[in-house]
N, C-alpha and C positions, 0 to 999 in steps of 0.2 A: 516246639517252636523252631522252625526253620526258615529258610530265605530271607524273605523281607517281607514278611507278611508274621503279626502276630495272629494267635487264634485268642479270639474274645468270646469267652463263654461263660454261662452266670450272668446273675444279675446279684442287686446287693439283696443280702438275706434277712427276711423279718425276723421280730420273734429275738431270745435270749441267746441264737447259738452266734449274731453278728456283734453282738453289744456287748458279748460276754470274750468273742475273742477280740475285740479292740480293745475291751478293761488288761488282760491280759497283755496285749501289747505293749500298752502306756505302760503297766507296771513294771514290766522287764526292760523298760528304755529310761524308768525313772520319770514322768513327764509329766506326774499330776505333781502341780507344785503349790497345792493349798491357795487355788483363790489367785494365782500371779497373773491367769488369762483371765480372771472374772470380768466379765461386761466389753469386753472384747466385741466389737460389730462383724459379724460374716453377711456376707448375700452370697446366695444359691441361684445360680439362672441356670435353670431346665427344664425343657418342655414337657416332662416325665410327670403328673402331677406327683402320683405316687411315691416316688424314689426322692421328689423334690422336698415332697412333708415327713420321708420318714427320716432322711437323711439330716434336716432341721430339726426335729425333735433330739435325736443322739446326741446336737453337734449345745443343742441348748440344757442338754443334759449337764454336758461339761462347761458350763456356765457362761457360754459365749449366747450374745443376746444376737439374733436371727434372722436375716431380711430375707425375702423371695422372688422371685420373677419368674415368668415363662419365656424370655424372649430376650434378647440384648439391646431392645429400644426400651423397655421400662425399667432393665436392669442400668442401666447407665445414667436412668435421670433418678435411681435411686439411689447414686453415687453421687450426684451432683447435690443430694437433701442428707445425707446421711453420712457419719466421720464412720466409712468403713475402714477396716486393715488386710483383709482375703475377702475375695473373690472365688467362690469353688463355679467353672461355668466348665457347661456339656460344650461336646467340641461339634456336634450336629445340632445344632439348632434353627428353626424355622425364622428367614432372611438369614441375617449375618452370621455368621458360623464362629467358632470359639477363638479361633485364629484373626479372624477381624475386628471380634470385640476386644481380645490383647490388645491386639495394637492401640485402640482407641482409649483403650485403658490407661494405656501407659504411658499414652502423649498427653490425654486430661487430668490421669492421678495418678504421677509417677512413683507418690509413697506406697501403692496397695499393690501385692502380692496377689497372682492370677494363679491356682492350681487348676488344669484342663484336666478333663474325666471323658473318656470315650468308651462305648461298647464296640467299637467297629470301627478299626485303624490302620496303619503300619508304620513303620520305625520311620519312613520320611515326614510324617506328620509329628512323630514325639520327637525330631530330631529341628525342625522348624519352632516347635513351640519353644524350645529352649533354645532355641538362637533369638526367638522375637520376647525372649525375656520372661517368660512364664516359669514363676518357682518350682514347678513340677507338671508331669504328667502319667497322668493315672489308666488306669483300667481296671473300669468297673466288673465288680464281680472276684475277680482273683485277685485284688489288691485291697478287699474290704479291710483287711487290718492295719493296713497303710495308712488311712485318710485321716484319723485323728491325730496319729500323732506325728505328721507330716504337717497341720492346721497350726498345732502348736508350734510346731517351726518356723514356719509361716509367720506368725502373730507375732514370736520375737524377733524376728529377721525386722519386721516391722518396727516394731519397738525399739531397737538397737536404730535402724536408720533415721526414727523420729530425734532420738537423744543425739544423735550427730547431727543432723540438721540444726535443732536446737543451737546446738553449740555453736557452728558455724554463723548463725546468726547473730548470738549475742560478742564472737568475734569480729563480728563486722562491724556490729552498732561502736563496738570496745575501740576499732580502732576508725574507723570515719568521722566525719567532718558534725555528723549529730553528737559524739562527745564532747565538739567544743564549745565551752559555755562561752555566751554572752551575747549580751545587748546593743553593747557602746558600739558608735560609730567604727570607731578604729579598727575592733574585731571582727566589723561587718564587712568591712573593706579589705581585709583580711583575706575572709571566708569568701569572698567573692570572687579574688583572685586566685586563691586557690584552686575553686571548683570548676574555674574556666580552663585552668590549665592543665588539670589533674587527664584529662583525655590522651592530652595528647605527651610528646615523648621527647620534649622541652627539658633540656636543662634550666633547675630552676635555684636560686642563691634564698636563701630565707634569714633576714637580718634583723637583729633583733638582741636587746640586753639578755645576760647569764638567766636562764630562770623561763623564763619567757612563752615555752612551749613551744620552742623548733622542731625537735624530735617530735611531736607529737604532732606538728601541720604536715611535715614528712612524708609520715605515716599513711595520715589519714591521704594525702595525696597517691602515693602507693595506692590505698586498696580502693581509690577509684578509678585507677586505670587500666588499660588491657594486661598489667602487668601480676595485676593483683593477685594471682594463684600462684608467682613466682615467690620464689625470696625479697624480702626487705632487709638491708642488711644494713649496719650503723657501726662506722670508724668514728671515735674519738680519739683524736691525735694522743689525745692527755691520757689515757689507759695504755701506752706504750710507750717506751723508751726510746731516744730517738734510734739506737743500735739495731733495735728490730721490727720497726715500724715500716721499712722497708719492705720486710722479707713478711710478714702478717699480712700487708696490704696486696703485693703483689705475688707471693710463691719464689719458691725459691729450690734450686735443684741438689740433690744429694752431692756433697763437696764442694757448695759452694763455698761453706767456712765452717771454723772448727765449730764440731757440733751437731752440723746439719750432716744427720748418718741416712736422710732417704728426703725424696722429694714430697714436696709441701705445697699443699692448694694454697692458693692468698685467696682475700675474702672479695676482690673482684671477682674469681672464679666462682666465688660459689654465691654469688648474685648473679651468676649468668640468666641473662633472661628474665630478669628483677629489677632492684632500685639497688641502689647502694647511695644509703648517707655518710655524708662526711659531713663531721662536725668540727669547729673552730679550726675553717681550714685559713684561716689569718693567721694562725700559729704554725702553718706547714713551712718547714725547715727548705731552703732553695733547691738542694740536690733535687727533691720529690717535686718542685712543681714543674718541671719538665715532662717528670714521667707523665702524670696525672696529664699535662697539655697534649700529651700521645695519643690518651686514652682517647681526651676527646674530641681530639681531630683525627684519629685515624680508628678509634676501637681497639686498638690493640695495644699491650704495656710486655717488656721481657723482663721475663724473672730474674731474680736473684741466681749468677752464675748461671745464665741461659744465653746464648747468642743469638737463636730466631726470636724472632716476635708472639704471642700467644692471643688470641683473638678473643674478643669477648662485649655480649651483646648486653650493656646494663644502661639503664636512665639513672644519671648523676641529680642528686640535690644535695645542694651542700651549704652550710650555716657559719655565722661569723657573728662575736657582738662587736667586733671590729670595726672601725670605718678603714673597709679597704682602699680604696681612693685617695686615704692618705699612706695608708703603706705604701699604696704606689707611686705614688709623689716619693715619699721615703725611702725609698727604692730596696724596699724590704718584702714585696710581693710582686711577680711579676705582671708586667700591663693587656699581654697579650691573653695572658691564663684568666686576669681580672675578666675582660671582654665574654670570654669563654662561660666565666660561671653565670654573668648576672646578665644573661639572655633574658630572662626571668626574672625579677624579684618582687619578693612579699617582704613588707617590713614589718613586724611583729612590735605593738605598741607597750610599752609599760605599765605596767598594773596599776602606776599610780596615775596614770592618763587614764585611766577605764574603772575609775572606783567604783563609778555606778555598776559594774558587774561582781563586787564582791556579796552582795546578799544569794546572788543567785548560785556563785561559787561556792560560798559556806555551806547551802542549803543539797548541795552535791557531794561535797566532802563528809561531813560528817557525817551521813549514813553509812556512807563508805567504812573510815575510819572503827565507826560503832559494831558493821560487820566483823571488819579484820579484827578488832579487839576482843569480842566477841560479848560487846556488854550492851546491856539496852539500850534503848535508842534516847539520846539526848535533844533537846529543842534548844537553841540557841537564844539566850537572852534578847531584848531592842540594844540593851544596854550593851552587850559583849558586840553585835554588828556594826553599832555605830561606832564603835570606839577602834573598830577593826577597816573601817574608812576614813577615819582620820589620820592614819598610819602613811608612809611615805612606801615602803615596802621596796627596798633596797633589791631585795632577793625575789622580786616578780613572784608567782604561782607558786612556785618551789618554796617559796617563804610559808607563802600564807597555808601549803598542805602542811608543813611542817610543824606550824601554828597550831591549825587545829586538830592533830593527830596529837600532841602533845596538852591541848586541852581536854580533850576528851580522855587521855587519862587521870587526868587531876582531879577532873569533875567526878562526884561521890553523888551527885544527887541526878534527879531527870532533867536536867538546864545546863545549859553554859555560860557561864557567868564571868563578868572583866576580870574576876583573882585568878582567873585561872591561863591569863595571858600573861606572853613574858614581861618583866620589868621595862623594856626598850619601848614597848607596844602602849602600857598603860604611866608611865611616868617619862614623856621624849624628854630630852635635854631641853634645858630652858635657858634660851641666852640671857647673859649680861649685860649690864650698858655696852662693857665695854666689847663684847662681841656684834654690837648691833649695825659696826661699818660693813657697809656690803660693800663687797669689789665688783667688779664689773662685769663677771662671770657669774656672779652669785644673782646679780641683777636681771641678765638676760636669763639665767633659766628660769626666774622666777616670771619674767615676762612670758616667756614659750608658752608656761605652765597655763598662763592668766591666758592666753589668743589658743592654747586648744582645748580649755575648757569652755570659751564661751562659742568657739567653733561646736564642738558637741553639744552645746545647748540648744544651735540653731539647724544642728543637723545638717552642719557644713554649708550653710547657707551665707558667703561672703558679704554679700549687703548688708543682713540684715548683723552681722558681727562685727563689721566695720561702724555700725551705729551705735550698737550698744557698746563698744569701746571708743566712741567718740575718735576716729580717724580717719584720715579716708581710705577710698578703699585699695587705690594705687599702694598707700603705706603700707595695708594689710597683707595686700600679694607680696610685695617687698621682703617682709618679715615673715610670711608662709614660706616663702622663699632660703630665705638665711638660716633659718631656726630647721630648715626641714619637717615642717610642721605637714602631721598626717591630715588630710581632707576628703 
């Protein structure tokens, strides 16, 4: 073999002396792995009848089930009908040649593996096939002992890509807006804002009680937007101290203070080009929210013991169960910084304004939980759900997983049953006469409670809620109004 021309000579060989040197092959590569390729799909497209049936028989010897073609027009609609994984196709064939049905291969089925087979070639054709993505390329004849166990390669190169796919998948569903349960109005309006905004590169503020699911609207907003192969990264202020919360957040260089012996990425750095959540940023100490107003009116924040500026390209979302507005009134948050986060905001409703979505929550935890445990699967009693709605749920979502993760190990039997909820849940405190003066606070939230359940009964329908609470309807907006009642 010299220049740029190989010599093709041979064809593939009948008979024991070709079958018996590829048994050989696979043995000394180790590749028959008992049944792991069994029912494996291949298609053959070669206009060779010959070579086409013999090379099919061998390849279904070794238990891969075997498709055929003469052409790369019925080979390709028998990719469209058939879960193949290899493709073995001749690089001459009659219309489209091996090189043109790759590519089409790989733009309609990007999961299947193309081995190309030529008797008559040269090194700028096997150097083009593996540029246009072809797992390999052959020649026929002096590479008969190759082809098996190159198929095999093949088939798990496939299989290895199908299982990451997988995965990436069930990542995605894990962390998008289809995780989050519910029905009730409130989480609809929710989900609806979020999904509008999730595009674009909007700072967004997400407010809402301890418990609630902000990390997790976050999230799911991240991995719907252009950003989503980047980092998502998450600061809670309360996982650090306020002495280093500084240098964590933003980097900090070798002498800046005692201790720091070499330079240190902060986690806006390595959200570059990501999300970066900040959570209970009502709790950020004044020194930081300066920095942070840098960040995001200019992009850029300097490190700890830096002098320049450091630049850095992230979409801020950032969470509070705070009413910032009155920090700022209190003049314990800044106003300009306020402005800054809540370009955006989603307010995340209380669990106990959305009870109608606990049967559907329970019905999602507890296989979960039954998984991670790793014990059979439980059904939840009428009795344990109902009693699991009559609950006030102090602690939102986070309450009620905690709940049923802790029922399901009590539970002994296939049910879940009210014993096995806490004391708080199945015996609430019961007032006394003499607890039964309501103050005036105790009054209005029980009013809130009363106008946004029968707001969700009418599906935020003001008229007709202004009726059935016998008011009118001026009074309604009024009190929508005071109360900050979600609609």
């Amino acid at each position: 073999m010299n220049g740029s021309d190989f010599s093709f000579k041979g064809q593939f060989l009948e008979g024991n002396g070709f079958i018996g040197s590829i048994t050989d092959e696979i043995d000394r590569f180790g590749l028959i792995l008992q049944g792991k390729f069994a029912m494996n799909k291949l298609l053959i497209i070669d206009d060779e009848d010959k070579l086409r049936s013999l090379l099919s028989r061998i390849l279904e010897d070794e238990g891969f089930q075997v498709f055929q073609a003469p052409e790369g027009r019925s080979g390709l609609k028998k990719l469209s009908n058939e879960d193949v994984d290899v493709v073995i196709c001749d690089m001459k064939l009659p219309g489209e040649n091996g090189l043109e049905i790759l590519e089409k291969i790989h733009r309609d089925f990007p999961m299947i593996e193309v081995i190309l087979l030529t008797a008559y070639g040269n090194i700028h054709d096997g150097v083009k096939a593996i540029q246009l993505g072809a797992f390999d390329y052959l020649v026929k004849g002096d590479d008969n002992d190759k082809i098996i166990p190159l198929v095999y390669k093949a088939v798990e190169k496939v299989s290895l890509n199908r299982k990451l796919s997988n995965l990436e998948h069930r990542l995605h569903v894990k962390h998008s807006f289809e995780a989050i349960t519910g029905n009730s109005q409130g989480i609809k309006r929710a989900l609806d804002l979020a999904g509008k905004v999730a595009p674009q590169d909007t700072t967004v503020l997400i407010t809402g009680e301890t418990g609630t699911g902000k990390e997790i609207f976050a999230n799911a907003i991240h991995h719907a937007s252009k950003r989503q192969r980047k980092n998502f990264v998450a600061i809670n202020r309360s996982a650090f101290s306020k002495e280093i919360l500084e240098s964590e957040i933003f980097g900090h260089l070798a002498g800046a203070f005692t201790g720091a012996i070499k330079d240190k990425k902060g986690l806006f750095e390595e959200a570059h080009g990501g999300t970066i959540f900040l959570d209970e940023i009502g709790e950020m100490a004044p020194e930081l929210q300066s920095k942070f107003l840098r960040v995001l009116e200019l992009g850029e924040f300097v490190k700890v013991g830096d002098t320049k500026p450091t630049k850095v390209d992230v979409r801020i979302i950032a969470a509070t169960n705070r009413d910032l507005k009155k920090e700022v009134a209190d003049g314990h948050f800044r106003r300009d910084l306020f402005f800054r986060f809540s370009v955006f905001q989603i307010e995340l409703p209380p669990l106990r304004l959305r009870l109608e979505d606990i049967p559907v929550l329970v019905s999602e935890f507890v296989p979960e939980f039954c998984h991670k445990l790793n014990t059979k699967h439980k059904q939840p009693s009428e009795a344990f759900v109902k009693m699991l709605c009559q609950y006030s749920w102090p602690g939102n979502i986070r309450e009620l997983r905690n709940v049923i993760e802790r029922s399901v190990i009590l539970s002994s039997d296939d049910s879940l049953q009210v014993e096995s909820l806490p004391q708080e849940i199945r015996e609430p405190v019961k007032q006394t006469n003499a607890d039964k003066t309501i103050s005036a606070f105790d009054l209005a939230s029980a009013e809130k409670l009363h106008i946004q359940k029968i707001l969700n009964h009418t599906s935020g329908n003001k008229t007709e809620a202004a009726r059935l609470l016998n008011i009118g309807l001026t009074t309604l907006y009024r009190k929508i109004e005071d109360y900050g009642i979600l609609v």
